[in-house]
N, C-alpha and C positions, 0 to 999 in steps of 0.2 A: 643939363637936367635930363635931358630925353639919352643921353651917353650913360648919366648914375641909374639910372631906370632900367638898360638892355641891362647892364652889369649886373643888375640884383633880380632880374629874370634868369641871367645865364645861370648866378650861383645859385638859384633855387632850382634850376634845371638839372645842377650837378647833385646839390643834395636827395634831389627826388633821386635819381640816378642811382648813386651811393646807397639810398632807402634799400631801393628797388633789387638792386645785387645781393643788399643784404638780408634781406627777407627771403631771395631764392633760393641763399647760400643758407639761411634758417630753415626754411622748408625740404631743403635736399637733406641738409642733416637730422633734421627730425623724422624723412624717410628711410633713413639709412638705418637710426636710430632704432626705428617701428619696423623695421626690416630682420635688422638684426636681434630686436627680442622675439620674433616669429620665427627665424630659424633656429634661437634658443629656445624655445617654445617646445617646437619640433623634436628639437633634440634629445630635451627631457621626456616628452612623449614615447618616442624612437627606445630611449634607457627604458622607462618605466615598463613599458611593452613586452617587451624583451626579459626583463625580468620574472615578469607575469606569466610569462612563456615557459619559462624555464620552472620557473613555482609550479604551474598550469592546475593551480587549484582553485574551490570556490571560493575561496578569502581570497587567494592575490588576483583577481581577475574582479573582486566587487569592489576592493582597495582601488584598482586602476579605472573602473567604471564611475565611481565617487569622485576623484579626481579628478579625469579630465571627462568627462561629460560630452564635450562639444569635440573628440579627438576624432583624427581623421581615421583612427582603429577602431572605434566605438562600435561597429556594427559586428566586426568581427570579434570582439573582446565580447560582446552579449552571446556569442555563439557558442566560445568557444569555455565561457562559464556554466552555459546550459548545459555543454555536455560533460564537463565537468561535474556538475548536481546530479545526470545519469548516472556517470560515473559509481560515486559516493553511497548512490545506492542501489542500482545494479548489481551487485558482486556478489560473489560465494559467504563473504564474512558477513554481510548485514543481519541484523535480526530484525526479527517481527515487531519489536518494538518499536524501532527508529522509522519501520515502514511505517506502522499505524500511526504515529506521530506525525508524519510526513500527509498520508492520506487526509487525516484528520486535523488538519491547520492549514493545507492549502488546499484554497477553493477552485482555483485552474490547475491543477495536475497536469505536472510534464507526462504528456502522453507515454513515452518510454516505460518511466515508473509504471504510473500507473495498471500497464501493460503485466509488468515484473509482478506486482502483488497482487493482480487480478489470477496469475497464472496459480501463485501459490496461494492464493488460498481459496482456489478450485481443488486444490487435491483433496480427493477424499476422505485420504487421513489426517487432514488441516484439525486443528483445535477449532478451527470457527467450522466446521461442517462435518467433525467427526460427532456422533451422536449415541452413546449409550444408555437404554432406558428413558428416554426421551430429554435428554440434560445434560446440554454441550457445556464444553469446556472454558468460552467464553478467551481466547488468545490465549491460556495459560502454559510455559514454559517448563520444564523439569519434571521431578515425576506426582504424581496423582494417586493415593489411594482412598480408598473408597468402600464403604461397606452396606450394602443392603437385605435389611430386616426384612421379612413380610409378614402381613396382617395377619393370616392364615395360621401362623405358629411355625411356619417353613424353618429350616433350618438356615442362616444368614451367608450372603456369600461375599467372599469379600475378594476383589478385583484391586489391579493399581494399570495404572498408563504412566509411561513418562515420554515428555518431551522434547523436544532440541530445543535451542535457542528461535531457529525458524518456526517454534509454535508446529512443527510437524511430529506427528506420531512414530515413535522410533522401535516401541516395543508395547506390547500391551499384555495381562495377565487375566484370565478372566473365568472366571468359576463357572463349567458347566452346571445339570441339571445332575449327574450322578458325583459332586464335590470333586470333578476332578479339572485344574483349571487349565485353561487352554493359552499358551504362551505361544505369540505371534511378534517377528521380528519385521521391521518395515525397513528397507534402502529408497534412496532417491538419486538421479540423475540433475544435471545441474551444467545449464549455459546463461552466457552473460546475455544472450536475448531473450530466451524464454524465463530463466530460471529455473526452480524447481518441478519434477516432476516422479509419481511415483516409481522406481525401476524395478526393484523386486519384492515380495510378503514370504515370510519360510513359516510355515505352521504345520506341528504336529511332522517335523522332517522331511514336508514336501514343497519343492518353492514353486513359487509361479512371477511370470520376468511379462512384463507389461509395457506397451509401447506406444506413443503419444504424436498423436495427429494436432497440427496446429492451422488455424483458420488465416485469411489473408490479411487481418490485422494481427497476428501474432499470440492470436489467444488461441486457450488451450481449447479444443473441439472435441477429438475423441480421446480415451485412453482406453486400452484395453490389452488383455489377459486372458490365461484360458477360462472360458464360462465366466467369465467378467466383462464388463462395457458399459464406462459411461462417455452418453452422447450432449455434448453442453449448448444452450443455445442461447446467446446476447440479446437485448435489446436495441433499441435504436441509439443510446445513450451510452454504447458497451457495457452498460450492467449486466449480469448476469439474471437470465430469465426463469430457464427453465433446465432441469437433468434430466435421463432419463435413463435409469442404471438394468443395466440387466445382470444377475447371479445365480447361475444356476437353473436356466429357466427363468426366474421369476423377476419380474419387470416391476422397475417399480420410478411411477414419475414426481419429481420434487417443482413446484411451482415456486417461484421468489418472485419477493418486493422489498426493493430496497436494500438487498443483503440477506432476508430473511425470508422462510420458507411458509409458504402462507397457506398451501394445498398438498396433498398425499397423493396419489390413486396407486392402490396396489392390492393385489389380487381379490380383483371387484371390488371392495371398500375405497372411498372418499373420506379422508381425514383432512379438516382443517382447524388452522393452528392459529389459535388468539395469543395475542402479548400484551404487556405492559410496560412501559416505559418510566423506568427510573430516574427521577430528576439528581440524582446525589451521584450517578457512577457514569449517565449518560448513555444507559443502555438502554436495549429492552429484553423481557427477558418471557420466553414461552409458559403462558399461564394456565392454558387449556388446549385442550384437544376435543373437538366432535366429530364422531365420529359414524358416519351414516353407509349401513349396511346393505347388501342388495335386499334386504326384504322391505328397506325406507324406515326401518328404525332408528331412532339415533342415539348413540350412548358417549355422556358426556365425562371426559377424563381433568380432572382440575391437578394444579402445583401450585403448592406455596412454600415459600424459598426462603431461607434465609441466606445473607451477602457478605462478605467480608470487605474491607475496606479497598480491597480492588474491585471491587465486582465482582469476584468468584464464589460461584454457589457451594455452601458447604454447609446444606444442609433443605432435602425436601422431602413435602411429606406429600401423596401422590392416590389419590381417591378417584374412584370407577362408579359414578351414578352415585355421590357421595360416600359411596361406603371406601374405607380405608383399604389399601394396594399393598401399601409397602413404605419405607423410608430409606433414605440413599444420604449418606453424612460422607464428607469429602476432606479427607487433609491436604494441604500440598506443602512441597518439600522446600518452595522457593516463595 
């Protein structure tokens, strides 16, 4: 009995045994197994990577980001698509559209960018800051003509501007006081960090070549020319605060908020500048001017506008202490 007993302990000793082998022999293979779909794993990352690489654009870099998520490239792939999205919009070919869409949908701005279209659309002859008659251009592209009436019985003068694609002023035509109009030609300079910048203006057969000082975040500070100079200065925010142009002698300071110009001062005179905000175009658009003189009078300038389905004003009627100015009707070409 006690002989059948050790016997059926031995063979349960062997099958523990036999268990025990065979469960390590399981566990080594399932390591091998988990081993080798990790360096398959790798591998395909390694492919994917590399292809990414080779693409190096913002599709194949957010394709390989989606993908592998948890990859040991992940940090470099988020870097290397950031600069990629510089890239794409940094360049000589972008327009003013694809910036302003860009500005205007992303709430954290790649500093770069935002850098690139702060630069342009400080120049003075930008469509968002070029100003004739008191009634910008609002971004608008290609050419612009224009004709204004006056109350007075004046005889009517009719102007055009056109555009680039950069929303920059390329030529402008513009009817003196003796009907004779004044055509001015505009150039610009243009690097991949700054961007654009004004280079030369030819008017009336004499040029003048202007040349552009940058601040140590890469915005634009001074620009200047002969008898020309404007001096730019940021906020805390890098917004744009305040200009302060000199032509000619005459000085003239631009105050901003938010993009828009809120105060005058220029030769002695304080002009400030009320808006209104358009729920249907999502602008706002200059409705008045007051205007208070050194002797503490103030005389108040109103605009009412009508819009076209961009926003673009193309059509205001333009009153001085209610009594009617003038009107300004606007076609564009695009």
């Amino acid at each position: 009995m006690k002989k059948n007993f050790a016997k059926v302990i031995s063979m349960m000793r062997c099958r523990m045994a036999w268990v025990t082998i065979a469960a390590t022999l399981s566990l080594m293979a399932l390591a091998q197994q988990t081993d080798d779909d990790l360096q398959e794993q790798r591998q395909m990352e390694r492919v994917a990577y590399q292809q990414a690489r080779r693409l190096n654009s913002v599709e194949g870099w957010e394709i390989f980001i989606n993908n592998y998520p948890e990859s040991f490239y992940i940090e470099q792939a988020r870097k290397l698509r950031d600069d990629a999205i510089v890239r794409s919009y940094c360049n000589a070919g972008i327009t003013l559209e694809r910036l302003v869409t860009y500005i205007d949908e992303n709430t954290a701005h790649e500093p770069r960018i935002k850098t690139f279209y702060a630069n342009l659309v400080n120049n003075p002859t930008h469509s968002y800051r070029f100003e004739h008659m008191d009634v910008g251009f609002n971004g608008c592209v290609g050419r612009v003509d224009e004709r204004i009436t006056f109350a007075d019985g004046r005889p009517a003068r009719d102007n055009y501007f056109v555009f680039n694609d950069k929303g920059l002023l390329v030529k402008s035509s513009i009817m003196g006081t003796r009907a004779t109009p004044v055509v001015t030609t505009y150039s610009y300079d243009y690097d991949n960090l700054h961007g654009y910048r004004l280079k030369q203006v030819k008017r009336n057969g004499k040029k003048v070549d202007y040349e552009a000082f940058y601040n140590a975040n890469d915005k634009l500070e001074i620009l200047s020319g002969e008898k020309s100079k404007w001096v730019y200065t940021y906020n805390d925010n890098g917004a744009i605060a305040k200009v302060v142009s000199t032509q000619n002698d005459v000085r003239r300071t631009l105050v901003y908020n938010d993009g828009y110009i809120i105060r005058e001062e220029v030769a002695g005179k304080v002009l400030r500048c009320l808006y209104d905000y358009d729920s249907a175009t999502f602008k706002k658009y200059l409705i008045g001017i007051n205007e208070m003189g050194t002797d503490g009078a103030v005389s108040e300038r109103k605009l009412d506008y009508e819009i076209d389905t961009k926003g673009r004003i193309t059509r205001v009627v333009i009153t001085q202490n209610a009594v009617p100015v003038m009107t300004i009707t606007r076609t564009y070409g695009n």
